[in-house]
PAMARFI-994614 format. One record per residue (C-alpha): residue number from 1; x, y, z; chain. Coordinates in Angstrom, 3 decimals, always signed. Layout:
% PAMARFI-994614
<NUM <X Y Z> "A"> ...
% end
This chain:
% PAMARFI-994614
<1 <+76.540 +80.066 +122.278> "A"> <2 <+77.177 +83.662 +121.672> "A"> <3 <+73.937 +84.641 +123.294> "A"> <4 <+74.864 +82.408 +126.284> "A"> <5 <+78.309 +83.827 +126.485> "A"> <6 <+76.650 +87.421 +126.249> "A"> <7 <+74.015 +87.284 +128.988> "A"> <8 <+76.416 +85.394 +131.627> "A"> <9 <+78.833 +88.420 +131.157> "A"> <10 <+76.008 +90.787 +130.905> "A"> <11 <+75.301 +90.118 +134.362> "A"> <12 <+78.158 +90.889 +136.086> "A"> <13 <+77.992 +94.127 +134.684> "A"> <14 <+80.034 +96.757 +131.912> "A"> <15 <+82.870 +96.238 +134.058> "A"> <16 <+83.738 +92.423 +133.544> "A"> <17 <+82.799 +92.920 +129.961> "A"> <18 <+85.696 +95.362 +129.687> "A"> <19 <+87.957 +93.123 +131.719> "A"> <20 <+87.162 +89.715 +131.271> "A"> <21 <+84.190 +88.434 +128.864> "A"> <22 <+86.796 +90.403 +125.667> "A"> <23 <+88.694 +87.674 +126.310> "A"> <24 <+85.863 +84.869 +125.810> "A"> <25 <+84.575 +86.714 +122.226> "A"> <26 <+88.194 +86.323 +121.035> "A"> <27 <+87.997 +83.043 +120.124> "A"> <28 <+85.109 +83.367 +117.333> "A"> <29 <+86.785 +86.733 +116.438> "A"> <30 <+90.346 +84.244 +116.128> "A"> <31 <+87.920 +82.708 +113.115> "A"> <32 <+88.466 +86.164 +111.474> "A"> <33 <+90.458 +86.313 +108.073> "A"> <34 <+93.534 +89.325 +107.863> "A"> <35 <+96.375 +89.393 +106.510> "A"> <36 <+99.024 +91.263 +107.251> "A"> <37 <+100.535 +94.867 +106.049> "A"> <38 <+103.172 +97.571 +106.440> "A"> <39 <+101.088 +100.777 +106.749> "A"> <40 <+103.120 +104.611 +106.328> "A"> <41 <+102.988 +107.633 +106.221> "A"> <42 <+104.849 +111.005 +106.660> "A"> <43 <+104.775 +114.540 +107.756> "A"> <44 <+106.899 +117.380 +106.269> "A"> <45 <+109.901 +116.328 +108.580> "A"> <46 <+108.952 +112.295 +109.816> "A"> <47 <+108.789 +108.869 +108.546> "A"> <48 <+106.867 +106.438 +109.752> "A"> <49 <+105.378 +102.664 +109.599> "A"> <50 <+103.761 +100.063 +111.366> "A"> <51 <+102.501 +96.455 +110.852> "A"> <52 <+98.646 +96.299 +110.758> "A"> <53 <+96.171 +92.934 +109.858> "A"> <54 <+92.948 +95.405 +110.461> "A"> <55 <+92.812 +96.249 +106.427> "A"> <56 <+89.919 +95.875 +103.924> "A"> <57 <+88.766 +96.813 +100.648> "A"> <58 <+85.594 +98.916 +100.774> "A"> <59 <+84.672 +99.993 +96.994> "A"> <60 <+85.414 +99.292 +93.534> "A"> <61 <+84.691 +102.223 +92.052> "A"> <62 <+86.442 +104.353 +92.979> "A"> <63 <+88.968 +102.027 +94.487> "A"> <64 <+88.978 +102.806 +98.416> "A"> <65 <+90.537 +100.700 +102.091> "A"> <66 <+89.740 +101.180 +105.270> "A"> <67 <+92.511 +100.659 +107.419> "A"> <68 <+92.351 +100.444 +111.629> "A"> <69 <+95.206 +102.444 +113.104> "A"> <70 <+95.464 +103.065 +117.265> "A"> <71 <+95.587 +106.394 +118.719> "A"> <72 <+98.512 +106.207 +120.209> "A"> <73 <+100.520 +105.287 +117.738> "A"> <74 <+103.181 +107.721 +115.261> "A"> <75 <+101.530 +106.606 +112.366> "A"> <76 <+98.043 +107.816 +113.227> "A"> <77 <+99.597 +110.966 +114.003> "A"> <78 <+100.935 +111.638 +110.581> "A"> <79 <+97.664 +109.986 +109.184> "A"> <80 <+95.750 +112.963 +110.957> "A"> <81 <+98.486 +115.508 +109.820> "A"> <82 <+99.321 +114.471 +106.346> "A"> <83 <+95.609 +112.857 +105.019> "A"> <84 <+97.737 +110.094 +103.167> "A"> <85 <+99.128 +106.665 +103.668> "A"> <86 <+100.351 +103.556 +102.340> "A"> <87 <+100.715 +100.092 +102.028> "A"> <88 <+102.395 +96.847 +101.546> "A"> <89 <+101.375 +93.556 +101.354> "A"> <90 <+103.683 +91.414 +102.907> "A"> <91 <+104.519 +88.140 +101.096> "A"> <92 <+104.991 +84.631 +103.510> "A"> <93 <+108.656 +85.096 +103.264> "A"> <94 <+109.005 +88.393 +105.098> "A"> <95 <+111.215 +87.317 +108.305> "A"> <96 <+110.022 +87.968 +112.094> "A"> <97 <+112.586 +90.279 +112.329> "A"> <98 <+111.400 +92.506 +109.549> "A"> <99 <+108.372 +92.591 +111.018> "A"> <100 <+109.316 +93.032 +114.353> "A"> <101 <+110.825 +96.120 +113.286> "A"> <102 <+107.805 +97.710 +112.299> "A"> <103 <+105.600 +95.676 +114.677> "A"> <104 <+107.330 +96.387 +117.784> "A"> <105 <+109.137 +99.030 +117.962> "A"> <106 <+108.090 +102.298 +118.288> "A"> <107 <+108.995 +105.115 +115.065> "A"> <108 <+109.616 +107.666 +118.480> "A"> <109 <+112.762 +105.699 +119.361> "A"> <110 <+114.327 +104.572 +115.806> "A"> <111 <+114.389 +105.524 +112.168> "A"> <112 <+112.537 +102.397 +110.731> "A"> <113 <+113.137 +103.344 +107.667> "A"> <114 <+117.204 +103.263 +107.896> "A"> <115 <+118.558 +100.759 +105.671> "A"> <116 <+115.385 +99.373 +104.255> "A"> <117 <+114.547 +99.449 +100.307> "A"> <118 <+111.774 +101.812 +99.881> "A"> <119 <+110.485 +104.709 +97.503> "A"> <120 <+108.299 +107.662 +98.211> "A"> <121 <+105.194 +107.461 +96.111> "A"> <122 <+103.205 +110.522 +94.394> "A"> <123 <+101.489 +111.265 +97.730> "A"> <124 <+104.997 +111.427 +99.299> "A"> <125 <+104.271 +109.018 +101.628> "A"> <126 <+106.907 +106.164 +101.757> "A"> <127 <+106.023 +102.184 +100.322> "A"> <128 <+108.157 +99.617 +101.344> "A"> <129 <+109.047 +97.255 +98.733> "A"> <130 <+111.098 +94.563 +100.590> "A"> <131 <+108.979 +91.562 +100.849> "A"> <132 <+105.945 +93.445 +99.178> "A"> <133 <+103.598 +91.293 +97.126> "A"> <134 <+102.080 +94.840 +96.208> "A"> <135 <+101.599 +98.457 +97.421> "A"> <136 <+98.997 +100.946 +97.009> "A"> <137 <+98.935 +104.658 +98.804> "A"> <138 <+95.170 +106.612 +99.189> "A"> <139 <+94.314 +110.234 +100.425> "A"> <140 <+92.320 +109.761 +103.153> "A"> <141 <+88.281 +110.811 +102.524> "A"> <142 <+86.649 +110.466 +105.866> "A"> <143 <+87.530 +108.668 +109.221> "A"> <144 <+85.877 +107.329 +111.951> "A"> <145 <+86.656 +107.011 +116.036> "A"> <146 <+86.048 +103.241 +116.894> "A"> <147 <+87.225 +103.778 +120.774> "A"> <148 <+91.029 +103.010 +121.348> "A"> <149 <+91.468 +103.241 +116.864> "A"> <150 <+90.569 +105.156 +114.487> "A"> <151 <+88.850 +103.930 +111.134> "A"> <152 <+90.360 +105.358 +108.014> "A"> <153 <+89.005 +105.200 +105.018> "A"> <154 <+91.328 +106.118 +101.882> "A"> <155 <+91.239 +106.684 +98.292> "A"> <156 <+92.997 +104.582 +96.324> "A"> <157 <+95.800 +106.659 +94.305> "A"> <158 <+98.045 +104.294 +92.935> "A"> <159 <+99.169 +100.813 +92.738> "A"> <160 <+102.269 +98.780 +91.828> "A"> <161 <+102.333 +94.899 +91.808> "A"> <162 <+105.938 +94.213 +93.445> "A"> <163 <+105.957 +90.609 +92.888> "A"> <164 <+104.202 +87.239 +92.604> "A"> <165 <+104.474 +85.986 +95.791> "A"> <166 <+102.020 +84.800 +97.895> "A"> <167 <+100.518 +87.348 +100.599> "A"> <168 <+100.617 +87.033 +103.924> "A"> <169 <+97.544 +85.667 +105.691> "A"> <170 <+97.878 +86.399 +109.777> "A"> <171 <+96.606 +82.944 +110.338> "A"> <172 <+100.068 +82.099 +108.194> "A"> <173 <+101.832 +84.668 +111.069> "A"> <174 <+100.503 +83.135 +113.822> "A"> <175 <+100.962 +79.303 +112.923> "A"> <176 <+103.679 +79.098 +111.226> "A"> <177 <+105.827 +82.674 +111.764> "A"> <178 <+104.460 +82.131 +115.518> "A"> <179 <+104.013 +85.573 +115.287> "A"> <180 <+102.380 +87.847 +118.625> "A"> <181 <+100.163 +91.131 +118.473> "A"> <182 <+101.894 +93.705 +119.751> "A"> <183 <+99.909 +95.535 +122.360> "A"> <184 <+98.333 +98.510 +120.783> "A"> <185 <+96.961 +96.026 +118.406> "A"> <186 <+93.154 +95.228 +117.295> "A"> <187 <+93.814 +91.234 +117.191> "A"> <188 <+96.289 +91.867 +121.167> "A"> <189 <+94.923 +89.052 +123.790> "A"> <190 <+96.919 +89.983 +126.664> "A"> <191 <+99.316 +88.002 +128.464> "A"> 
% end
């Protein structure tokens, strides 16, 4: 099926791949598993955070994520500036409108930060710890451009279990939250 799918957009050229045949791969890469995450960071003056589902564990030893930030977002700005981040795992109880707030809207146009329960961890980057399941922070050891995102690939540096809840899986955001991607998102599908 893939190959089938491949060669009939193959032939209409680079074009309709970018435009149209995306949209026919979505539904094996809909079979992917995420779940779903507050990422941070910081720079000397700015706070900022963002929901992501593009995370993954990519050693042991030492303990290191890769996370999948866009370009154009605050939070890969302080990323590049700062070399740190965070996260939280969001448990199945955190509301739409929590994560609306840090899914979107943008950190340019509001403090996300204001009146949310949060501590700044030894990298100084901020963890959010309402609806967290966990949260870990990492200095950031390499990166790598994967066209509209960046691939970053941190350290872990510490770790605090925040409760026992259970995590949120995006399959759990999308079918039962009825949760969207926001548009500068991996998993976006358009209108």
């Amino acid at each position: 099926m893939f190959i089938l799918v491949y060669n009939k957009c193959r032939q209409f050229g680079l074009l309709t791949i970018l435009r149209g045949c995306d949209y026919m791969f979505q539904e094996a890469l809909d079979k992917i598993s995420y779940g779903l995450y507050i990422v941070t960071s910081r720079d000397s003056e700015k706070l900022n955070g963002q929901i992501v589902d593009a995370l993954m564990q990519t050693a042991a030893i030492p303990p290191a994520v890769s996370i999948s930030i866009n370009k154009n977002n605050l939070t890969h700005e302080l990323i590049m500036k700062s070399k740190v981040f965070g996260v939280t795992v969001l448990s199945e109880e955190t509301p739409m409108i929590f994560i609306g707030r840090f899914g979107f809207k943008s950190g340019r146009d509001i403090d996300k930060f204001e009146g949310i329960n949060y501590e700044i961890g030894k990298t100084g980057t901020p963890l959010v710890l309402e609806y967290a399941v966990s949260v870990f922070e990492a200095e950031v050891v390499d990166y790598v451009d994967s066209f509209t995102h960046t691939i970053f690939v941190g350290k872990i540096v510490d770790t605090k279990v925040v409760s026992d809840k259970r995590p949120m899986t995006y399959l759990y955001y999308r079918e039962v939250v009825k949760g969207k991607s926001p548009k500068n998102a991996p998993t976006y599908k358009g209108k």
